[in-house]
C-alpha positions in Angstrom: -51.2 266.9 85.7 -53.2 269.5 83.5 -52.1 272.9 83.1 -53.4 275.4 84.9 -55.2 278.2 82.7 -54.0 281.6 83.1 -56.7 284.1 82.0 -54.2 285.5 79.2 -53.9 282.5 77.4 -55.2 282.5 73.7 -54.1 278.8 72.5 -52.2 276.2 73.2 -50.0 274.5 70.6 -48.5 270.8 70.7 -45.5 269.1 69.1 -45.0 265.5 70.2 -41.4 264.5 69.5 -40.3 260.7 69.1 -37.0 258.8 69.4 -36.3 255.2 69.8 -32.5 253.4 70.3 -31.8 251.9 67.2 -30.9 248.0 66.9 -27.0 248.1 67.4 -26.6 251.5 68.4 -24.2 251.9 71.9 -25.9 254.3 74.1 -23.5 253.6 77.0 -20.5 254.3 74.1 -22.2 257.5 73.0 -22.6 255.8 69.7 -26.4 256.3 68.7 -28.3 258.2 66.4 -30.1 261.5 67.8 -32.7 261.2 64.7 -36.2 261.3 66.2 -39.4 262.7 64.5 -41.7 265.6 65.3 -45.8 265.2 65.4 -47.6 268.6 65.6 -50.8 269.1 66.6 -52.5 269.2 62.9 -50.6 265.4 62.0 -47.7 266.4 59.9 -44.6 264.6 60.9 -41.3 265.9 60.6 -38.1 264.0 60.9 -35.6 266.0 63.5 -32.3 265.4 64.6 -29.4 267.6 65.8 -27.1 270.0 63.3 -24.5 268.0 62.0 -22.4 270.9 63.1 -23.4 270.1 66.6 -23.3 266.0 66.3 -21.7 264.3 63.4 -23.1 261.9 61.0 -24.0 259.3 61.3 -24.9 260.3 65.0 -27.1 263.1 63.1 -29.5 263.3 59.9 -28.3 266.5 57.6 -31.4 265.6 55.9 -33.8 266.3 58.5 -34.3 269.6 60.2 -32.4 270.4 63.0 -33.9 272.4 66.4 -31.6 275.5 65.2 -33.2 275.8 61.6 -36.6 275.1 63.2 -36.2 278.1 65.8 -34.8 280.6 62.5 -37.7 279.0 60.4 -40.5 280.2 63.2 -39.4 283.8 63.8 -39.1 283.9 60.0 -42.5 282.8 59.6 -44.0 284.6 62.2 -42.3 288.0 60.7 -43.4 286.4 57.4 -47.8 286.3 58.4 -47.7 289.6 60.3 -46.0 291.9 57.4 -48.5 290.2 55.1 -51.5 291.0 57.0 -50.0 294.4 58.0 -49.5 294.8 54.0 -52.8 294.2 53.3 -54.4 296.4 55.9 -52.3 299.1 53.8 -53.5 298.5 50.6 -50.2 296.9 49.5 -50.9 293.5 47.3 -47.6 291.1 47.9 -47.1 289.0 44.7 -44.0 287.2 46.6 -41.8 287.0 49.8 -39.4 285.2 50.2 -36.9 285.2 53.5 -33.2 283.6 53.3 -33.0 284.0 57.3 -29.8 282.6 59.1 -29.3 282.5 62.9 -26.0 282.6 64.9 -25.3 280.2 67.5 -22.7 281.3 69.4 -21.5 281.9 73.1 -23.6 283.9 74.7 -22.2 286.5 77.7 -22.5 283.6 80.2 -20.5 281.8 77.9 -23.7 279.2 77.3 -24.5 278.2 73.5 -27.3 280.3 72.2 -28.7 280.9 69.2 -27.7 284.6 69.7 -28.6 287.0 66.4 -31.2 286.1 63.6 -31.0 288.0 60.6 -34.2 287.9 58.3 -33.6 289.2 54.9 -37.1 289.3 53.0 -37.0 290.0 49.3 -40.7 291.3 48.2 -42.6 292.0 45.6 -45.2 293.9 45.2 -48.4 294.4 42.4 -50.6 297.1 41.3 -50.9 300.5 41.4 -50.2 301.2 45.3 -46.3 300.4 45.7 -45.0 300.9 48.9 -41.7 303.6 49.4 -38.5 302.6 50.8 -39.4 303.9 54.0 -43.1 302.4 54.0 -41.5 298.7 53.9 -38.9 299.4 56.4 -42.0 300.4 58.5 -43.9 297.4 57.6 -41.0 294.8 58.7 -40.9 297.2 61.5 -43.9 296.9 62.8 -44.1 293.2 61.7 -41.1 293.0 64.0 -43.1 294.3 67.0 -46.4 292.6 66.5 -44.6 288.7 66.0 -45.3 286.9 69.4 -42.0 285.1 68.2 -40.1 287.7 68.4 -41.5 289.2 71.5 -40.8 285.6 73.1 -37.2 285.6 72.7 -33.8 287.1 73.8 -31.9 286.3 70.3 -31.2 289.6 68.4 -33.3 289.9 65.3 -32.6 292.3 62.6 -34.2 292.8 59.0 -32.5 293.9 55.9 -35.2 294.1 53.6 -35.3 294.6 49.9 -37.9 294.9 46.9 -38.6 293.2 43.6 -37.4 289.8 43.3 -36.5 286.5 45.0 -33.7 287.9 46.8 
């Protein structure tokens, strides 16, 4: 059945996930591997598999990313491409960014898991002779907050602590 396309609609945007019992694995038992691989839209694969603090090893991959850090990783990167292009449009030059984000899952006031709070904590840098105040990059991440379509698609609280000058 094709979608239906509403007149808002911008893009689309594909991930094809894959996961196949493995030889010897009990899915009856609970005793199979959750591993699987992602396939977006531009051909990068991506193995996936749960947290191991969800489903233990060997049932999981620590190795691969997990649907948690995948959801941190797009509001990061989201935040991440608007405060650049917001930066820009000030006459800010970034030299570096870098975000150590971390989300929260926890139980949520209907007592469902939820990944419930993300906390972005971008460390910039900035060159030349236009360096923004205190304030000004508070603003920035603020409005970078606002504009992300990440953000705005969510119900997980998501602050910013943001600080200057290095690789935080």
């Amino acid at each position: 059945m094709e979608p239906v396309a509403s007149p808002n609609l911008l893009s689309s945007h594909t991930a094809k996930l894959s996961w196949t019992l493995n030889p010897g694995d009990d899915f009856v038992a609970n005793r199979y591997s959750r591993a699987h691989q992602w396939t977006f839209d531009g051909g990068l694969k991506v193995p996936g598999s749960p947290s191991p603090a969800v489903v233990p090893v060997p049932w999981s991959d620590p190795t691969a990313v997990d649907p948690e850090e995948a959801f941190v990783a797009s509001v990061s990167s989201c935040h991440l491409l608007w405060f650049l292009h917001l930066a820009r449009v000030k006459g800010y030059v970034v030299e570096s960014y870098v975000d150590t984000a971390e989300g929260f899952l926890e139980r949520n006031a209907a007592g469902k898991l939820a990944v419930t709070r993300i906390e972005l904590r971008p460390a910039t840098k900035f060159s030349g002779d236009k360096q923004p105040s205190a304030a000004a990059l508070v603003a920035l991440h603020q409005a970078a907050h606002e504009a992300c379509f990440i953000a705005n698609s969510i119900t997980s609280e998501v602050s910013c602590t943001p600080t200057m000058g290095g690789q935080g």
